[in-house]
N, C-alpha and C positions, 0 to 999 in steps of 0.2 A: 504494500500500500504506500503512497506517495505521503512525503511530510506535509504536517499539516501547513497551509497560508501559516508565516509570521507578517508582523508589523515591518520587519529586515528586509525581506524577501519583496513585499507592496514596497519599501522604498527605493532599493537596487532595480524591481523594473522600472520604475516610472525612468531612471536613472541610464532605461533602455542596455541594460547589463543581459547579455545573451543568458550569462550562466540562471540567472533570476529570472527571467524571463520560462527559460526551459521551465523550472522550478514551480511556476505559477501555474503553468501549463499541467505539468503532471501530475500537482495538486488536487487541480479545477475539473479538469479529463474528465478523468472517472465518471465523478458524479453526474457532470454535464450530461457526456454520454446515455449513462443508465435512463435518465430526467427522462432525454429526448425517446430513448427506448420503450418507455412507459408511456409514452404518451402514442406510439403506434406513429411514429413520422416515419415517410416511408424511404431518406437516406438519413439516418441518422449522426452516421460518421462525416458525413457532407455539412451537416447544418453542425456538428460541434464546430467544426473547422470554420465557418462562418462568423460563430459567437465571438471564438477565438480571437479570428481579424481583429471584429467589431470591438471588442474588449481591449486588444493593445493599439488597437488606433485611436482609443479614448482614454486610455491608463493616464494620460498626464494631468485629466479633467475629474477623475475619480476623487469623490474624496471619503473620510470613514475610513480609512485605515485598510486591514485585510479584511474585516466584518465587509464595510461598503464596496470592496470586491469581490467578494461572492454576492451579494447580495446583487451588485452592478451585471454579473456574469449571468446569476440565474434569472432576470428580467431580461434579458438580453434571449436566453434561452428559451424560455415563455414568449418573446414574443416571435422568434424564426418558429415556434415549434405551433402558435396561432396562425402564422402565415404560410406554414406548410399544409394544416387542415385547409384552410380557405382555398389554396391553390387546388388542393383536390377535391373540395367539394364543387369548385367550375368545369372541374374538367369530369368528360361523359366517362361512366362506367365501362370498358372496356374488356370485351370478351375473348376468348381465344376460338380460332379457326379454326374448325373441324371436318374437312372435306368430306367425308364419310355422311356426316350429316347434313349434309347442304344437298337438297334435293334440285336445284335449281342446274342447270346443263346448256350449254350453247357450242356450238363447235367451235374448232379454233381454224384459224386461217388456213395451218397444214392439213386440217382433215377435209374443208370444206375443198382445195383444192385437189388434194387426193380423191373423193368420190365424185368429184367432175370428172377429172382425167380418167377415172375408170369406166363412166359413162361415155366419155367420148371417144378413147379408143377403140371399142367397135364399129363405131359409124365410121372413122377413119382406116378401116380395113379396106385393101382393095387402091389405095390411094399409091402413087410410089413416093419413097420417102422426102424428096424436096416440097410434094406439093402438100400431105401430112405439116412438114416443120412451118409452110405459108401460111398455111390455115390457124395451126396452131397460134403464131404468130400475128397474123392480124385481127385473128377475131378474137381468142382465147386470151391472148397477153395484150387485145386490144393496140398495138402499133403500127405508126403510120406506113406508106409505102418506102417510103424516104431509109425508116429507122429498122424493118424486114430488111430490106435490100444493101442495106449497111452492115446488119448482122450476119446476113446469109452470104456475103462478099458477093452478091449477083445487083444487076439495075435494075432500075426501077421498071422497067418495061416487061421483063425478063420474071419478074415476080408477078405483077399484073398477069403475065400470061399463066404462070403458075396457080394463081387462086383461078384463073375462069375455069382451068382446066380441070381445077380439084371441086369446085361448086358444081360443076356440070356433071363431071362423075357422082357428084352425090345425088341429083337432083334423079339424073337416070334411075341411079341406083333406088331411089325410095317412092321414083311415079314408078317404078318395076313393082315394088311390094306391094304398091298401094290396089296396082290390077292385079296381084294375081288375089290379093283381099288380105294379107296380112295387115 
């Protein structure tokens, strides 16, 4: 256990005397601590360390000897440990995440794009693969002629023929299904 506050020890701090300084500190600690503990503050070691400051930033204006130092210390401590209730009685009750229980589901970017692409893979059968990557390209990743033809190293013209040739194979392809009644 820490020596008790002398009358020596209040005058060597005010004195700003490290060694007394330490001294008052590990007197005052303790209890501080415990106060804030009891009172349910939710850092305690954080708000001693505050009091602390607040206590030798004012030690030269203290007066009362070691009595009006504790006395100074634990008002000090009362009131960070009222301002730590208040701080938590504004802020919302906060609950933890539990994914399991969360009924609530929405796809994410990767999946919605993955059951597109598995859906349109078969309609793209039949196509050969330049005019497949056109298609893909300008309707599916939505790009202009400019920005296909820039990726695919082919021109503009050259692409243009590419999607008529893959639209029209489609189109065959599904006025085909449509007579025979699929």
């Amino acid at each position: 256990m820490a020596d008790p506050l002398t009358e020596q020890m209040v005058a060597e701090a005010r004195a700003n005397s490290p060694v007394a300084l330490r001294a008052v500190y590990e007197s005052l600690a303790p209890a501080v601590l415990g106060y804030l503990r009891s009172k349910g503050c939710d850092d305690p070691e954080a708000l001693a360390q505050e009091v602390f400051l607040t206590v030798f930033g004012k030690l030269s204006t203290i007066t009362g000897g070691a009595a009006g130092l504790r006395t100074f210390t634990f008002s000090v401590a009362h009131a960070r440990m009222v301002d730590d209730q208040r701080r938590r009685e504004r802020q919302p009750v906060t609950a933890p995440y539990d994914p399991l229980a969360d009924t609530r589901h929405s796809e994410s970017a990767e999946e919605t794009v993955m059951g597109t692409s598995l859906m349109v893979a078969p309609l793209l059968e039949g196509l050969t693969d330049q005019q497949r990557e056109v298609l893909l390209l300008r309707v599916v990743a939505d790009l202009s002629l400019e920005e296909s033809a820039q990726i695919m190293g082919k021109t503009e013209n050259s692409v243009k023929q590419l999607q008529r040739r893959a639209l029209a194979a489609l189109k065959e392809r599904f006025s085909g299904k449509e007579a025979a009644g699929l």
